[in-house]
N, C-alpha and C positions, 0 to 999 in steps of 0.2 A: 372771720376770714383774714388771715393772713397779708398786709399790705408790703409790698415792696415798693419802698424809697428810692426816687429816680431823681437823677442830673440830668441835665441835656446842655452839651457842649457841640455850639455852634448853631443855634437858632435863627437860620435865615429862612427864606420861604418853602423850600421843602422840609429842614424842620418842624415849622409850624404847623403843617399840614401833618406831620408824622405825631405828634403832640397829640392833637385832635384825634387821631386814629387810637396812640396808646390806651389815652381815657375812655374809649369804648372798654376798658379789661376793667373789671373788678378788682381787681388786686396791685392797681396803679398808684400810686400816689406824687407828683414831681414835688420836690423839696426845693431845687435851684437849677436856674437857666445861666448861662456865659454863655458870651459872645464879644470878640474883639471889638465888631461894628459901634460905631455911636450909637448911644442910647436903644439899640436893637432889644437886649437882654434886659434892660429896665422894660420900654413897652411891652412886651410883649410878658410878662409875669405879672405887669398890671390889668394886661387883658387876660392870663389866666386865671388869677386871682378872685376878678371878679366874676366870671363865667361859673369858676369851679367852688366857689366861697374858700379858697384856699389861701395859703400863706407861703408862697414859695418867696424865694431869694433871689433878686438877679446881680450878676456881676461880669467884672470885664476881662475875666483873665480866667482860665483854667486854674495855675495858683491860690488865686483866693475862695474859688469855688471848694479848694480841696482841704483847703486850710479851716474855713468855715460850716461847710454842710454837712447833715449828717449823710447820706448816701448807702444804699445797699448796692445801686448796678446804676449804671451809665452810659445813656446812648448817645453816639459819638457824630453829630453830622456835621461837621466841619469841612473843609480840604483835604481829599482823601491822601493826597502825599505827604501828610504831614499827623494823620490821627494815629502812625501805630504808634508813635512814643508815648501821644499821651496816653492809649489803649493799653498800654504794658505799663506805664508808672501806675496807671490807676490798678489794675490787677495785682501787682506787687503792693499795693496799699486794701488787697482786701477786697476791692470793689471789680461785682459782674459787667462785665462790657460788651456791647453790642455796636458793630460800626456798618459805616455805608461800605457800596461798590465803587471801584475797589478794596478789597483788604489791606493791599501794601503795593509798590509802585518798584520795590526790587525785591532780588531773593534776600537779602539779608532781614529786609522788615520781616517778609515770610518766618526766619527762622527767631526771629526776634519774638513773634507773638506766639509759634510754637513753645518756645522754650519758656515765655510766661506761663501759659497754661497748666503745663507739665510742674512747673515749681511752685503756683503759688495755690492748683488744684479750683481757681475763680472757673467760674461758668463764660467763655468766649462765643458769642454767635454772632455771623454774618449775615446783614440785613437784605440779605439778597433773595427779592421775592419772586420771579419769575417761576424757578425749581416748584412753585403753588399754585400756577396756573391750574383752570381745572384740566384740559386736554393734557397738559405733562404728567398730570396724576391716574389720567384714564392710557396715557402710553406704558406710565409703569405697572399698570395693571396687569396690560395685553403682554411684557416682556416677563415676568412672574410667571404668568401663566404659559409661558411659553410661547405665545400665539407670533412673536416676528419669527421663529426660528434663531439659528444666529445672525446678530446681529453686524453687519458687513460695514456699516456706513453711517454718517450724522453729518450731517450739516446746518448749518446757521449763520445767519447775518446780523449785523445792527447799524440800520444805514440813517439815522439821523440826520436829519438838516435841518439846521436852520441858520436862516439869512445872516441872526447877530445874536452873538454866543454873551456871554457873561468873560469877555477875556482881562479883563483890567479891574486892577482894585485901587478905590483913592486912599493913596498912604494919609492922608488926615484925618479921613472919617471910617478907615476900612469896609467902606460898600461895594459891591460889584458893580461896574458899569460895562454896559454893551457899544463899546467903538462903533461907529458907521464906514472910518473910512481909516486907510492908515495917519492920516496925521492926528487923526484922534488915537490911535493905538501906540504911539509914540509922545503923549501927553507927557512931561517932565514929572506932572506929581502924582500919576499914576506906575503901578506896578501890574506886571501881569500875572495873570492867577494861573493857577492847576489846571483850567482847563483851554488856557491856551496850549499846553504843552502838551492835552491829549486830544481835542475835539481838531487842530490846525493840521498834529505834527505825529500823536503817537495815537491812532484814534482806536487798536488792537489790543492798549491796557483796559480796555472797557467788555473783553472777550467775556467778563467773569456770566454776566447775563445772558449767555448761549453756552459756557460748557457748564453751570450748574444744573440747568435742567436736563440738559441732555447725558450729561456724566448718568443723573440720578438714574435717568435709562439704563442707560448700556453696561453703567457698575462700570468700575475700572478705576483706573488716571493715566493722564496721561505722563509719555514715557520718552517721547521724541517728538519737535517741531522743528519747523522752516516755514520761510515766511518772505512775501514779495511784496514790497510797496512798489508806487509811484513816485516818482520824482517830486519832489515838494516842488509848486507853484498855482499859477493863478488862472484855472481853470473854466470859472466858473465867473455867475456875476460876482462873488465875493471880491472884495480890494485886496484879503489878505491873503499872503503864501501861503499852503497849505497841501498834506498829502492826504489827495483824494478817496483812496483806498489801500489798507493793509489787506493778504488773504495767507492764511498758514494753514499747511499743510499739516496735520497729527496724528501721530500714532500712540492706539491706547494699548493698556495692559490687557485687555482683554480679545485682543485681535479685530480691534475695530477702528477705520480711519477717519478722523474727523479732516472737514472743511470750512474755515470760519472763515468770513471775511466782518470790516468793521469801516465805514466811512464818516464823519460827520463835516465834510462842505462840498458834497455835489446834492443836489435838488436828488429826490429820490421821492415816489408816493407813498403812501402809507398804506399798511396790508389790514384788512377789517380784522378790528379786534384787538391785535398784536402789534400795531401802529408801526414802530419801526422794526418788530425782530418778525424773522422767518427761521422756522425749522423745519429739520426733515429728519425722518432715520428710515434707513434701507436694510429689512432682514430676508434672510432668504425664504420665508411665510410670506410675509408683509410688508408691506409699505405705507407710512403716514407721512402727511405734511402740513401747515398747516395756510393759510391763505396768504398768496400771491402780490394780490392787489384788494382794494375795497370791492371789487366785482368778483372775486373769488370768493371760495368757499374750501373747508377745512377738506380733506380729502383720506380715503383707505382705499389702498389695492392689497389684494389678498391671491395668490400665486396661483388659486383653484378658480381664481372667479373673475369681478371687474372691479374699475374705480366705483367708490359708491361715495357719497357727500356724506358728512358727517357736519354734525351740530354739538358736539363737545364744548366750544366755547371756554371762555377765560375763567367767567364765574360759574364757581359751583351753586346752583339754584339752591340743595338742599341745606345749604348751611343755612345759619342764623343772618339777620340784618346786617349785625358791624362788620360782615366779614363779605357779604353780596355786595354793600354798600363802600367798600373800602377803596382808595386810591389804586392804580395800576391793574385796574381791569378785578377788584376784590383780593388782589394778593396780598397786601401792603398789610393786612392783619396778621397773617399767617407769621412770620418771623417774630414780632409781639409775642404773639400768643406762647409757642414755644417756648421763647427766651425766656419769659414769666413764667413758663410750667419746666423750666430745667432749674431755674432758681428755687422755687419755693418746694418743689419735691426733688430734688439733689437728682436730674438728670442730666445724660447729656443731651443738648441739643441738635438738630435733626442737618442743622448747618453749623457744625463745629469748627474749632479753627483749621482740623486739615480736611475735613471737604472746603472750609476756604481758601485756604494756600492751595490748595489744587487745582483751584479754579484760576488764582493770580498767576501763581509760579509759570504754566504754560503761554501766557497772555505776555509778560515780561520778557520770558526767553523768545518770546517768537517776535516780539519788537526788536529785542538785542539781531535776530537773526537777519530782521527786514536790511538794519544797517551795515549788514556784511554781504549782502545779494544772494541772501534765502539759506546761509549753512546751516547745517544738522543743529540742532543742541540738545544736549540732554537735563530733561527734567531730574531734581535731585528730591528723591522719595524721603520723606518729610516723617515716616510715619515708624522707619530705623530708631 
């Protein structure tokens, strides 16, 4: 059996956790871990090492990882406003790449990782696992088969809170620390990280985890957003400034209007199952959604009949263990899995770089639009 030789650049704790998931696959092998952090990329290839009887590498720079390892593909969980350079140098050297959500943080990374694809012919997937839920898989069923009619309507949320984010990074040791208050957030030998600039201030570049699954629905992309925020401040117990909620308005190619909104610093409950996201799609058949609050339950209206509760749920029961048992409700195998079966049998995979940029591109432009008080913009089709 065929192994494929892996990097992993950026090994912090969701890292780690994604590590453990990869080695559920047969056909896994990690060679070298980077990571800027102190001694992060050492420990933690001492703990794989031994767990795995393996000989991987650790180092502190993407450079030297690239200089030294030998590498087939490379998963990117670093800072995601900062992984598409390394995601296109590594492609342009050869090497398959898989990154986190977001894909890119403007249009130009958008076209930057396109246009790697396209010239260097490397396998790109986006490790965006919601689109694997089981209930998104049993929606694309029912839309296949017909069963919504046309599709009129989508909606979703991702309303996250929590009290203390990971906003600052100490410039000596490169670790994340979580502020309690502003004068901790204004520490001299701290710097703020990526997700001060999206969880405070731009919380709508995080949309890619409601229009992947829901695109997979309704087929399309989108083609036009607008977009309304809140006025940045301090609403809430949090100490820091902060815009409460984005919500954009979208139009797809297929004559169908999405509704996204995206918060992460108001209190908000979490919905059973799906913890922070909610969706919906409205056809002229059918209607599904999926749970409201922890007291809800998943839901089908059908245009001939009534609301009936559904038990779709996240995990698909009939899969195998690594993939029932995986991180993020059992999705968190799903994109693995693929990226591994597009490598080793020359496909492409199922979350390619323009279902990923279709997912960024509308997320971006509808941030740029919040800042203008909700104008038009047009999505630029990626796929010319």
């Amino acid at each position: 059996m065929k192994k494929v030789r892996m990097g992993f650049l950026g090994i912090g704790p969701r890292g780690q956790g994604l590590v453990e998931c990869y080695m559920n696959h047969p056909q896994v092998e990690f060679v070298a871990f980077a990571d800027i952090a102190e001694n992060r990329a050492a420990d933690f290839a001492a703990y794989y090492n031994k767990k795995y009887n393996a000989n991987a590498k650790a180092y502190t720079s993407y450079e030297a990882m690239m200089k030294e390892a030998k590498m087939d593909a490379m998963m990117i969980g670093m800072d995601p406003d900062k992984q598409v350079d390394y995601a296109v140098d590594a492609m342009y050297k050869g090497i398959h790449v898989m990154t986190e959500v977001p894909c890119a943080f403007t249009i130009k990374q958008c076209w930057d990782l396109v246009n790697a694809v396209k010239k260097t012919g490397c396998k790109y997937q986006l490790g965006e696992q919601t689109r694997y839920w089981n209930f998104i898989k049993e929606w694309r069923k029912m839309a296949a088969a017909g069963e919504f009619g046309k599709i009129i309507y989508a909606e979703g949320e991702y309303l996250h809170y929590e009290k203390y984010w990971d906003l600052l990074r100490d410039k000596k040791t490169n670790y994340e620390i979580c502020p309690k208050n502003l004068d901790e957030l204004n520490d001299p030998n701290c710097e703020k990280s990526w997700r001060y600039y999206t969880c405070l201030y731009n919380p709508i570049l995080y949309m890619p985890h409601e229009l992947s699954p829901l695109l997979s629905v309704t087929g399309g992309r989108i083609e036009r957003v607008s977009c309304f925020a809140n006025k940045p401040g301090r609403y809430t117990d949090t100490q820091f400034e902060a815009v409460p909620l984005q919500t954009a308005l979208m139009y797809n190619s297929n004559d169908t209007i999405f509704s996204l909104r995206a918060g992460f610093s108001v209190p908000y409950g979490p919905k059973l199952e799906t913890g922070a996201h909610w969706y919906q799609i409205k056809g002229t058949k059918a209607t599904v959604e999926t749970c409201r609050s922890t007291l809800d339950t998943m839901k089908l209206y059908h245009a001939d009949g009534e609301w009936e509760t559904k038990d779709w749920g996240c995990v698909d029961q009939t899969e195998p263990d690594e993939i029932k048992n995986a991180s993020h409700g059992g999705a968190d195998f799903y994109p693995i899995m693929y990226f591994i079966d597009a490598i080793v049998n020359d496909k492409t995979p199922p979350m390619d770089v323009y279902k990923a940029v279709e997912t960024a591109a509308p997320a971006i432009l509808a941030n740029e639009s919040s800042k203008y008080g909700g104008m038009m913009m047009e999505v630029p089709d990626f796929r010319v």
